[in-house]
C-alpha positions in Angstrom: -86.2 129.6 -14.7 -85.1 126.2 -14.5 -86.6 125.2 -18.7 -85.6 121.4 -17.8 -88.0 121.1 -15.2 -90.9 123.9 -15.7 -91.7 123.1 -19.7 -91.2 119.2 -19.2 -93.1 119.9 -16.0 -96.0 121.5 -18.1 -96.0 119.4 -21.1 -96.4 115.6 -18.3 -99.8 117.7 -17.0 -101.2 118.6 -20.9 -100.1 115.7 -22.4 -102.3 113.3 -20.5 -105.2 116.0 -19.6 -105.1 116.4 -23.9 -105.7 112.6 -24.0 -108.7 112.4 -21.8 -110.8 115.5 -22.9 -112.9 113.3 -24.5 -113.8 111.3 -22.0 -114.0 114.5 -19.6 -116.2 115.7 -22.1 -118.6 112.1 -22.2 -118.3 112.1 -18.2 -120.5 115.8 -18.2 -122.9 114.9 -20.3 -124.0 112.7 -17.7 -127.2 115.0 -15.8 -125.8 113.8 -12.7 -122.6 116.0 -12.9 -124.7 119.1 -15.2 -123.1 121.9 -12.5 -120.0 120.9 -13.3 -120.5 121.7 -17.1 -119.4 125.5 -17.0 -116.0 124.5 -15.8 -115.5 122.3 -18.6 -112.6 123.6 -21.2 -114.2 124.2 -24.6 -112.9 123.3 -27.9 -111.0 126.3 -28.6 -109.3 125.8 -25.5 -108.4 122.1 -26.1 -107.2 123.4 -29.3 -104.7 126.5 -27.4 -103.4 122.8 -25.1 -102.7 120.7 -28.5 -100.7 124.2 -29.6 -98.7 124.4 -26.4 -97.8 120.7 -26.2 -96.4 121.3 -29.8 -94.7 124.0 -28.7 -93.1 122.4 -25.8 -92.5 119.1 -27.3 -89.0 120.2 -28.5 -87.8 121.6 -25.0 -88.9 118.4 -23.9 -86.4 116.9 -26.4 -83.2 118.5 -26.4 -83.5 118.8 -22.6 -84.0 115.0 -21.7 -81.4 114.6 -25.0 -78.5 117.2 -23.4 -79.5 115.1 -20.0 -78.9 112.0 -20.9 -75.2 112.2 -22.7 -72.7 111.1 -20.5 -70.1 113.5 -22.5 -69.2 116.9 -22.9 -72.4 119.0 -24.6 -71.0 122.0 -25.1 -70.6 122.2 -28.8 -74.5 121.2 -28.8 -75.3 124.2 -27.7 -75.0 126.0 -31.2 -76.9 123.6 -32.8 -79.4 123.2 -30.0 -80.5 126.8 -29.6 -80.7 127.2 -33.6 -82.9 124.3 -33.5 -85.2 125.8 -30.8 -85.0 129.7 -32.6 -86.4 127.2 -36.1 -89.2 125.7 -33.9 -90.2 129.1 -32.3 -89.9 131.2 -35.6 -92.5 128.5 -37.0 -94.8 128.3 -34.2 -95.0 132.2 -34.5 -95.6 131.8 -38.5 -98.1 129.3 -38.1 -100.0 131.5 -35.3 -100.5 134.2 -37.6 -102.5 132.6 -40.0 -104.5 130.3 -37.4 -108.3 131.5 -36.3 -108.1 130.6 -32.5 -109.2 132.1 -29.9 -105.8 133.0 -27.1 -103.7 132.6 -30.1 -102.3 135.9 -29.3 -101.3 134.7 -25.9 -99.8 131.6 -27.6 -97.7 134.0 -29.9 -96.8 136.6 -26.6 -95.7 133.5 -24.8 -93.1 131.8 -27.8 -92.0 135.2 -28.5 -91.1 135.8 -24.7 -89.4 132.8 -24.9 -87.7 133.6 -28.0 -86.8 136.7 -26.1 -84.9 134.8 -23.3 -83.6 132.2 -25.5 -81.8 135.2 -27.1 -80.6 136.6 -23.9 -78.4 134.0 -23.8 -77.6 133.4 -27.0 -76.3 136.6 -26.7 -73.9 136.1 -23.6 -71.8 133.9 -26.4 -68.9 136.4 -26.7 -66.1 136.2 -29.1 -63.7 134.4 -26.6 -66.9 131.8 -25.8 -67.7 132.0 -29.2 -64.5 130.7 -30.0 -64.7 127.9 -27.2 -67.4 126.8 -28.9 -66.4 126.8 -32.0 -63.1 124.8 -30.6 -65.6 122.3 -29.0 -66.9 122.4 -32.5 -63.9 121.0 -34.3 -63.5 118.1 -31.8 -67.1 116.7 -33.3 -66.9 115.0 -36.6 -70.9 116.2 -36.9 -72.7 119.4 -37.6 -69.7 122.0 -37.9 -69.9 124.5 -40.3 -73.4 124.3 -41.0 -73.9 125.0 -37.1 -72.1 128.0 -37.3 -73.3 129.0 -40.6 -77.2 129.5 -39.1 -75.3 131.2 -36.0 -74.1 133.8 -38.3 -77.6 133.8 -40.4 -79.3 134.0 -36.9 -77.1 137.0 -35.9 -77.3 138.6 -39.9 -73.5 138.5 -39.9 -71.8 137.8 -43.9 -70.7 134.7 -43.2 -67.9 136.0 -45.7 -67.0 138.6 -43.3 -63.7 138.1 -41.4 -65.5 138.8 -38.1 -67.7 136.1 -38.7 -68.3 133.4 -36.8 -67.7 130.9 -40.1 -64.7 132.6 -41.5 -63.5 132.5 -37.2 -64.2 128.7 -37.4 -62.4 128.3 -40.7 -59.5 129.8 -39.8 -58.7 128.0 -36.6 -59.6 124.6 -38.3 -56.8 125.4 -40.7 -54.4 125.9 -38.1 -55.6 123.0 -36.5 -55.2 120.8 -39.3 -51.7 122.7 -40.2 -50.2 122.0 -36.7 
């Protein structure tokens, strides 16, 4: 699934339908449009749209963000796909204690997508890994704390000598040394 264009996709339609419930809402209570009352969303609905434009709203971001550079992106991705596992592990948190109705769909929905964002997290093996982590060094911005939450994210000791921080601190010594 192309996320660029089916989440941006969604969020244009909700957005702007979100904005004009209201007036959707003034526009039946007109008797000359009663029959079309039943197929009115209700407020627990419009409430399930404000959730899923929130959820979406930072797919919307990093995509049209990643788009737009005119440079390399690939030591973004680190940060980028800890920044959406934050967003989704929130969403999910904040579910759990909300009173809505399809709030469990909500929750089946961002952990599916938590579920594919990890499949390929996962395809980052120690040789990409370590691409990365190169790309890493080349920007001045966001290095070892990047890899830091990868490790976290995976539950590796970052004082491990597999890890992906001791990996990244080791080959910026040598990079500095040579």
């Amino acid at each position: 699934m192309n996320t660029a264009t089916h989440s941006n996709s969604t969020l244009e339609l909700l957005e702007p339908a979100n904005l004009l419930s209201e007036f959707t809402y003034q526009w039946l209570q007109n008797p000359k449009y009663t029959e079309y009352r039943p197929l009115f969303t209700t407020r627990d609905e419009w409430t399930v749209v404000r959730y899923v434009t929130e959820v979406l709203r930072p797919f919307r971001y990093w995509t049209l963000w990643m788009s737009k550079r005119h440079t390399v992106t690939l030591h973004h991705v680190i940060t980028v796909s800890n920044d959406m596992f934050d967003h989704m592990d929130g969403v999910m948190q904040a579910l759990v204690k909300k009173k809505i109705q399809g709030k469990e769909d909500l929750f089946f929905a961002v952990k599916l997508a938590q579920q594919k964002l990890s499949k390929y997290y996962a395809k980052v093996t120690p040789t990409t890994g370590m691409l990365l982590i190169s790309a890493h060094i080349l920007d001045p911005f966001r290095k070892l704390r990047s890899i830091r939450k990868w490790d976290k994210r995976l539950d590796i000791n970052p004082e491990d000598e597999t890890s992906y921080t001791t990996q990244y601190e080791e080959v910026f010594v040598k990079y500095e040394e040579n």
